[in-house]
N, C-alpha and C positions, 0 to 999 in steps of 0.2 A: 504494500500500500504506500503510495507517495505519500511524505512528509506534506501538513500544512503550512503554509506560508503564511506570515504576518505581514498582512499589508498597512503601510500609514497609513493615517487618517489623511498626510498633505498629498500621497502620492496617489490616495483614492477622490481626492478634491479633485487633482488635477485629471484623471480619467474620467468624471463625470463632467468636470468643465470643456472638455474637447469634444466630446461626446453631445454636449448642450449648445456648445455655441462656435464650436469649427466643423460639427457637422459630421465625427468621426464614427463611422458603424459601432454598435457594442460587439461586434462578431470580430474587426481589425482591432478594435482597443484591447479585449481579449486574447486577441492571438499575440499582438503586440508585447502582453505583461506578462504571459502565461500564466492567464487565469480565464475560471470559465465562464462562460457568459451571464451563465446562473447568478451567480458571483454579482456581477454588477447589474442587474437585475434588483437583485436581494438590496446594491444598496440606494438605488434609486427608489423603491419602496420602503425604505427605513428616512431616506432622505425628506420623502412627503409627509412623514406625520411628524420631523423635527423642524424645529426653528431654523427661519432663513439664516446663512454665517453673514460675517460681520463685510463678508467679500459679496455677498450675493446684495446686500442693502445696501452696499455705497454703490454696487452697480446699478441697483435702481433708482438710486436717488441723482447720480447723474442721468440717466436716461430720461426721469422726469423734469427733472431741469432743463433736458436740449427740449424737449416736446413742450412743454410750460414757453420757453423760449420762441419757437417755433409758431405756437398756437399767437403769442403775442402778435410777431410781424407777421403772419397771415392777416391777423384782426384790426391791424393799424392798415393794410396795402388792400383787406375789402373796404374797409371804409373810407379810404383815399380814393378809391375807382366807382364806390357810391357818390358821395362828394361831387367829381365831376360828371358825372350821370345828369 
């Protein structure tokens, strides 16, 4: 029977953030680490009933900020082209 392997917790951040936001199959991420897909399966569903990290809420809080940002000069540039209407 193969030995278990202890995976980090930083080195399982990072194969669920590739996986989330570079688009990486769990099937290559897998083959990649030498682990099985189960495996990060198992922590994508232990991932949903914990608390977002402290890396996943400064990424949302910039993301809301470019969109906050965005929705602004949208709403200054409709009403500018209402205006001259």
């Amino acid at each position: 029977m193969a030995k278990r392997q202890r995976i980090s917790s930083d080195v399982k951040e990072q194969i669920i953030g590739r996986i989330k936001d570079d688009g990486v199959s769990v099937a290559d991420a897998a083959r990649e680490h030498g682990i099985h897909e189960a495996t990060i399966y198992k922590w994508f569903r232990g991932e949903i009933s914990s608390q977002p990290t402290l890396r996943e809420l400064t990424k949302l809080q910039k993301e809301n900020k470019m969109l906050m940002e965005l929705v602004g000069e949208l709403t200054v540039k409709l009403s500018c082209a209402q205006k001259k209407n």
